[in-house]
N, CA, C and O atoms as a printed pandas DataFrame, in Angstrom:
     atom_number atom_name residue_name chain_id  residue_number  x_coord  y_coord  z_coord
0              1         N          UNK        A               1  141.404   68.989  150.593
1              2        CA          UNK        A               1  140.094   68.392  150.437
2              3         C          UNK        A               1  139.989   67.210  151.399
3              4         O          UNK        A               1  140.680   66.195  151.305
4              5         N          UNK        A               2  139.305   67.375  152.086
5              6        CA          UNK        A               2  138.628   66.043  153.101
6              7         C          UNK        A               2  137.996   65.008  152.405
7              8         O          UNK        A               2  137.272   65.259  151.442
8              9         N          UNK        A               3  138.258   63.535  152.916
9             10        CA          UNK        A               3  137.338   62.479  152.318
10            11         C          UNK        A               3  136.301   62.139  153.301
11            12         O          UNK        A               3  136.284   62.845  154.309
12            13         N          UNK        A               4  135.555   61.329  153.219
13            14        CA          UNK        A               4  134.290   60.329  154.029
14            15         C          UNK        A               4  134.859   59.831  154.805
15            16         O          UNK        A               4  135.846   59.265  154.336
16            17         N          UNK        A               5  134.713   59.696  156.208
17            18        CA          UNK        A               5  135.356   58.520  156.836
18            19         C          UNK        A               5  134.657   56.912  156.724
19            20         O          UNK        A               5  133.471   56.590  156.791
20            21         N          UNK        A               6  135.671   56.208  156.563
21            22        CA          UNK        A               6  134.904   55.002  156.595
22            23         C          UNK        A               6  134.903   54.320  157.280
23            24         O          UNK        A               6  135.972   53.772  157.550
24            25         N          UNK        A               7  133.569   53.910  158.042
25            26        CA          UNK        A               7  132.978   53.150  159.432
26            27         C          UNK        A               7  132.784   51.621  159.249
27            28         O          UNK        A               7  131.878   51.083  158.613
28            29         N          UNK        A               8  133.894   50.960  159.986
29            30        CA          UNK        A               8  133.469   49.259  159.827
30            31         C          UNK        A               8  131.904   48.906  160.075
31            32         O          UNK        A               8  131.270   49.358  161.028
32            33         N          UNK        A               9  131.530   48.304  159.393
33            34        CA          UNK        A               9  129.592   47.505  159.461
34            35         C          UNK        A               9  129.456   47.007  160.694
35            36         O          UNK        A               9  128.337   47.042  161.206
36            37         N          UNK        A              10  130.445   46.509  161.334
37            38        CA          UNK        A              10  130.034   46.276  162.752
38            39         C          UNK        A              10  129.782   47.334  163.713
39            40         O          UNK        A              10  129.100   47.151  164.721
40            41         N          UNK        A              11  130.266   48.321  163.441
41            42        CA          UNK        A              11  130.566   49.639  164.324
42            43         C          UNK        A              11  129.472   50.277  163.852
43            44         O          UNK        A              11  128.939   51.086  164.610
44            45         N          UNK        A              12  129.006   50.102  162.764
45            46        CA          UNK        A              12  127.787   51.271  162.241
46            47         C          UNK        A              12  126.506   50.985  162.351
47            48         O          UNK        A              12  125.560   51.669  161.959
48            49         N          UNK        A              13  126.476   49.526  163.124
49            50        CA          UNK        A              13  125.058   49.146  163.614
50            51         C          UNK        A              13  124.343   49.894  164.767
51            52         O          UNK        A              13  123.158   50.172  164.949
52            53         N          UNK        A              14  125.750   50.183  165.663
53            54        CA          UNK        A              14  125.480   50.386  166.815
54            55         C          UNK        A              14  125.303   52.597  166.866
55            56         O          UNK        A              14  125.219   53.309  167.867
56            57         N          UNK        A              15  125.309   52.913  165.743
57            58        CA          UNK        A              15  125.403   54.616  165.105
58            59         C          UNK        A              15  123.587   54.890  165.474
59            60         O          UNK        A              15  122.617   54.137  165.392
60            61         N          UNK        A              16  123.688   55.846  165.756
61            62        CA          UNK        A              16  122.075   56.414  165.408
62            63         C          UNK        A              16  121.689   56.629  163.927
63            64         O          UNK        A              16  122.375   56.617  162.905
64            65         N          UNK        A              17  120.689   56.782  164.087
65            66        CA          UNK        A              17  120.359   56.982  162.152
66            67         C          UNK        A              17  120.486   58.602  162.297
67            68         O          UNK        A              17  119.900   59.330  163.098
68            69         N          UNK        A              18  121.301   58.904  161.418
69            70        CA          UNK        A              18  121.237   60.657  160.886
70            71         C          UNK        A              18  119.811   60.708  160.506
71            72         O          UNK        A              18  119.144   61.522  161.145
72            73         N          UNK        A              19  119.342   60.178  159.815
73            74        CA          UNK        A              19  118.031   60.499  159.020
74            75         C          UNK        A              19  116.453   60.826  159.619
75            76         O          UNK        A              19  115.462   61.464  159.265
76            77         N          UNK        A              20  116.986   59.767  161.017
77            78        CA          UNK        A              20  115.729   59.478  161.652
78            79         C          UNK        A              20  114.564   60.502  162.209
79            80         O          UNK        A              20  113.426   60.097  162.445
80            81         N          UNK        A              21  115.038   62.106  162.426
81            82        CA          UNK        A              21  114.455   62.964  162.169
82            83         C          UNK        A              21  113.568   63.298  161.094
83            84         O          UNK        A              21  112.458   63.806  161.256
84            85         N          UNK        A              22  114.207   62.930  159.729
85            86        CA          UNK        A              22  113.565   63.333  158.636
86            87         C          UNK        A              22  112.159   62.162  158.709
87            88         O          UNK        A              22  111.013   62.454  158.366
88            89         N          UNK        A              23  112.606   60.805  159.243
89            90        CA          UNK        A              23  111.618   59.729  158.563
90            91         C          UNK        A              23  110.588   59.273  159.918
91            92         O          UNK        A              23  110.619   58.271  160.633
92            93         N          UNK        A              24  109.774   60.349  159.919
93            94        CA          UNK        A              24  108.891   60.797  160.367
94            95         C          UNK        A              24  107.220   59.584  160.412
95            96         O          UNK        A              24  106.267   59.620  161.191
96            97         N          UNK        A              25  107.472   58.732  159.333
97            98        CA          UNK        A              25  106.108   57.586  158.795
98            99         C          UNK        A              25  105.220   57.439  159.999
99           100         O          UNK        A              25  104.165   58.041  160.199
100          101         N          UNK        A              26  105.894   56.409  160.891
101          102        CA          UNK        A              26  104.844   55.903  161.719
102          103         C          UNK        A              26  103.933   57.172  162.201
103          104         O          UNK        A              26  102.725   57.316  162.016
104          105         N          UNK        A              27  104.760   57.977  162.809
105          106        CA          UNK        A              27  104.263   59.236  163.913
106          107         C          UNK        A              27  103.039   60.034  163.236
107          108         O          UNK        A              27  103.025   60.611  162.149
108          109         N          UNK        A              28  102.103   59.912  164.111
109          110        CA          UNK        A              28  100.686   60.441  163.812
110          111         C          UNK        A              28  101.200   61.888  164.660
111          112         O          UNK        A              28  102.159   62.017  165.421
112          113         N          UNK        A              29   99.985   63.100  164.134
113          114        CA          UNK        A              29  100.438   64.235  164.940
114          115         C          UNK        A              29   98.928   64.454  165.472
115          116         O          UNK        A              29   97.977   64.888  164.823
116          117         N          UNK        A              30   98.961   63.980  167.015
117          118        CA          UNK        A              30   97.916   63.712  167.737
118          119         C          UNK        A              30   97.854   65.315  168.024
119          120         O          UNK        A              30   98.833   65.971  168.382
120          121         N          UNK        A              31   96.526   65.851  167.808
121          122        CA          UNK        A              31   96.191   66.973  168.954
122          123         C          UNK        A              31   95.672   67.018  170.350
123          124         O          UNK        A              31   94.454   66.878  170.455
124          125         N          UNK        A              32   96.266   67.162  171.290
125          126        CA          UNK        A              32   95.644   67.429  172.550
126          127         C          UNK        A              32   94.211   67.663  172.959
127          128         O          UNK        A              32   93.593   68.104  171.989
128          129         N          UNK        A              33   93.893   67.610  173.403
129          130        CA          UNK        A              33   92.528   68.826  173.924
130          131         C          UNK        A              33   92.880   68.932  175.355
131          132         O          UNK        A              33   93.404   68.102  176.097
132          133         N          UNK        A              34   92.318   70.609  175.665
133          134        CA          UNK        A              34   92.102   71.246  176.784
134          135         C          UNK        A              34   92.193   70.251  177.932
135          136         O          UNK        A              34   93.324   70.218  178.418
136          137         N          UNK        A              35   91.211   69.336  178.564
137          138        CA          UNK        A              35   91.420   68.203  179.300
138          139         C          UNK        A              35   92.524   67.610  179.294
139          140         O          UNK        A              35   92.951   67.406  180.430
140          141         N          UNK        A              36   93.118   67.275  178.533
141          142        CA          UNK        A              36   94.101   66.005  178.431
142          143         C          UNK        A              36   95.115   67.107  179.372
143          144         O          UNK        A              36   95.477   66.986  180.543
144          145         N          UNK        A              37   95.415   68.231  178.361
145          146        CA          UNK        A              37   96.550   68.999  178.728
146          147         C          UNK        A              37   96.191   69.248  180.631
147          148         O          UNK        A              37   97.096   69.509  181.424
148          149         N          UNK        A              38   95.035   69.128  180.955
149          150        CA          UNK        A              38   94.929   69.913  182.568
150          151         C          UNK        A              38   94.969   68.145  182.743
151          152         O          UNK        A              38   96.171   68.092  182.484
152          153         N          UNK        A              39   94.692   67.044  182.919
153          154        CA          UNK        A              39   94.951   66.281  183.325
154          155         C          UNK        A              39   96.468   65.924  183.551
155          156         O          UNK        A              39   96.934   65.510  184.612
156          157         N          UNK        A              40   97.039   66.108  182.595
157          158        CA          UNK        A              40   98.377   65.882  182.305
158          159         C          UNK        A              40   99.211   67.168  183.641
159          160         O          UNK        A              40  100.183   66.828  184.315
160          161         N          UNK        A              41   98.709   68.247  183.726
161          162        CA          UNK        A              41   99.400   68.839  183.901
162          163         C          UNK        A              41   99.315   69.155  185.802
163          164         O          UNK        A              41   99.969   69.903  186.529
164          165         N          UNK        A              42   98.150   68.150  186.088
165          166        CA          UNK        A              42   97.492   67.922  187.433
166          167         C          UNK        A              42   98.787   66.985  188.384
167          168         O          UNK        A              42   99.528   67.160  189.350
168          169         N          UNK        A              43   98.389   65.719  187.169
169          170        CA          UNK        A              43   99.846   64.325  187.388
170          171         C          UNK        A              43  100.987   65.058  187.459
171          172         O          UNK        A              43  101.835   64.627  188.240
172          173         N          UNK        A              44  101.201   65.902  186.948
173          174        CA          UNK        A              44  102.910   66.826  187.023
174          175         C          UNK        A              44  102.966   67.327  188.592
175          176         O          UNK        A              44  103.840   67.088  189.425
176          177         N          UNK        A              45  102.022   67.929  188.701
177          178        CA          UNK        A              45  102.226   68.782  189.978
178          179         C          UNK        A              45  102.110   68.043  190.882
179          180         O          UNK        A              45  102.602   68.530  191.900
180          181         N          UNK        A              46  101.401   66.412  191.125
181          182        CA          UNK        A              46  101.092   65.688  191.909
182          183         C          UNK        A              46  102.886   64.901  191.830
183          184         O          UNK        A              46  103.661   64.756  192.775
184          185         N          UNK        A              47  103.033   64.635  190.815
185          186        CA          UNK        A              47  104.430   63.876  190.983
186          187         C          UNK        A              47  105.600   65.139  191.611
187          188         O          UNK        A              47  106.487   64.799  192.394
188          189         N          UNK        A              48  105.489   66.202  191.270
189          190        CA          UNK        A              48  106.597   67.272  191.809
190          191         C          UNK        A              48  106.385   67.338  193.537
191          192         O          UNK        A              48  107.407   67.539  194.193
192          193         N          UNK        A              49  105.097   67.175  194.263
193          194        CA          UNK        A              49  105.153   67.500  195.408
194          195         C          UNK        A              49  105.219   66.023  195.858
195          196         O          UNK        A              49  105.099   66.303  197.051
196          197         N          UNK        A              50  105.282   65.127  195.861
197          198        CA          UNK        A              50  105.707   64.137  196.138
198          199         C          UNK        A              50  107.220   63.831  195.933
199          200         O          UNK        A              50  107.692   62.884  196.563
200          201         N          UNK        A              51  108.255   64.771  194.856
201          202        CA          UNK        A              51  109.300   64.660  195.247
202          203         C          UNK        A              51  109.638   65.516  195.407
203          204         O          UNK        A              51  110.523   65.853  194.620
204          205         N          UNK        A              52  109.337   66.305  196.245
205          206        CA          UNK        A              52  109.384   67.840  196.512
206          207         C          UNK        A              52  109.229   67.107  198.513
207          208         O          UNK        A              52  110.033   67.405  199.396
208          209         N          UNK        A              53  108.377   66.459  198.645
209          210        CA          UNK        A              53  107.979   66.219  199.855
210          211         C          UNK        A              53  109.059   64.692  199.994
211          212         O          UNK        A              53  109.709   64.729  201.039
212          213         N          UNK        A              54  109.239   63.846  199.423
213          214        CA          UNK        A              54  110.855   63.340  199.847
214          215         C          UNK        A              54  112.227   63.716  200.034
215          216         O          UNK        A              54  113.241   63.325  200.612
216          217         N          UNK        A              55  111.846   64.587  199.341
217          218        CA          UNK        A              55  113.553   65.239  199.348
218          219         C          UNK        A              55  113.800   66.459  200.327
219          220         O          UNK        A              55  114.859   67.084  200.369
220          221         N          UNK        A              56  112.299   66.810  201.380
221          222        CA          UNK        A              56  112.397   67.246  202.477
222          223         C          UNK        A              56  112.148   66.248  203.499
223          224         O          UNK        A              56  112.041   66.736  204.624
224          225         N          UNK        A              57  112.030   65.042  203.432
225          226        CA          UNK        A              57  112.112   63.997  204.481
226          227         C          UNK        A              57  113.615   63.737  204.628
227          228         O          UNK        A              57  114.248   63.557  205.668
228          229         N          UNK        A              58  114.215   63.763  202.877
229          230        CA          UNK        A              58  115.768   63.250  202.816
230          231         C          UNK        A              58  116.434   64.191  203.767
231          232         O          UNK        A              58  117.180   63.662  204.591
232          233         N          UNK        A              59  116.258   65.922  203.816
233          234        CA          UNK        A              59  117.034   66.539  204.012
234          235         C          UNK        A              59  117.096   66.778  205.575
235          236         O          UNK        A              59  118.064   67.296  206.132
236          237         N          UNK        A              60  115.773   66.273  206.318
237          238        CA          UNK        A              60  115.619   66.252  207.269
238          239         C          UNK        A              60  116.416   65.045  208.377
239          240         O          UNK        A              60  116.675   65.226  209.567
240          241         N          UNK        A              61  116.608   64.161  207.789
241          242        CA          UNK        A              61  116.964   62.715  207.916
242          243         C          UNK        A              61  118.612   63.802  208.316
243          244         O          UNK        A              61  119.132   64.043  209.406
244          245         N          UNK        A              62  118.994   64.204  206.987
245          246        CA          UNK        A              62  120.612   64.656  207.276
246          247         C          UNK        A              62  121.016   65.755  208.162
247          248         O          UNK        A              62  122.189   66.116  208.254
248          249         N          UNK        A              63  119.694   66.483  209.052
249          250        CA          UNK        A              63  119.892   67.668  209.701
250          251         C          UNK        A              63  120.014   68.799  208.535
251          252         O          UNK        A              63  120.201   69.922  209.002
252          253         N          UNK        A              64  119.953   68.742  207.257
253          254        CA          UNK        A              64  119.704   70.393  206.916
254          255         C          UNK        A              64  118.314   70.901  206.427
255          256         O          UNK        A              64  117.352   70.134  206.447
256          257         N          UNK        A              65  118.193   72.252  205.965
257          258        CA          UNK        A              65  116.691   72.982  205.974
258          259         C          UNK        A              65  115.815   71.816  205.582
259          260         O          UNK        A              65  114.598   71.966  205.479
């Protein structure tokens, strides 16, 4: 039979909460709308070719493709 391990109070400050999944309070469950999601998903593609387009300046800088 296994026991509990027991965690010094100083050491268990610094633990994640097991629970914190379950305790859910603050979190509202916002719905999206259509817009938000194509706005959102505009900024994605705008941030990907911008590092999509440095990291072919980088590769150029080093001589490869």
């Amino acid at each position: 039979m296994s026991k509990p391990v027991s965690i010094p109070a100083h050491l268990r400050s610094g633990l994640p909460d097991p629970l914190a999944a379950h305790n859910n309070k603050g979190k509202t469950n916002e719905k999206k709308t259509s817009s938000q999601y194509a706005s959102e998903a505009e900024r994605l593609k705008q941030e990907l070719e911008e590092l999509n387009r440095k990291r072919a300046e980088a590769r150029a800088r080093l001589g490869l493709k």
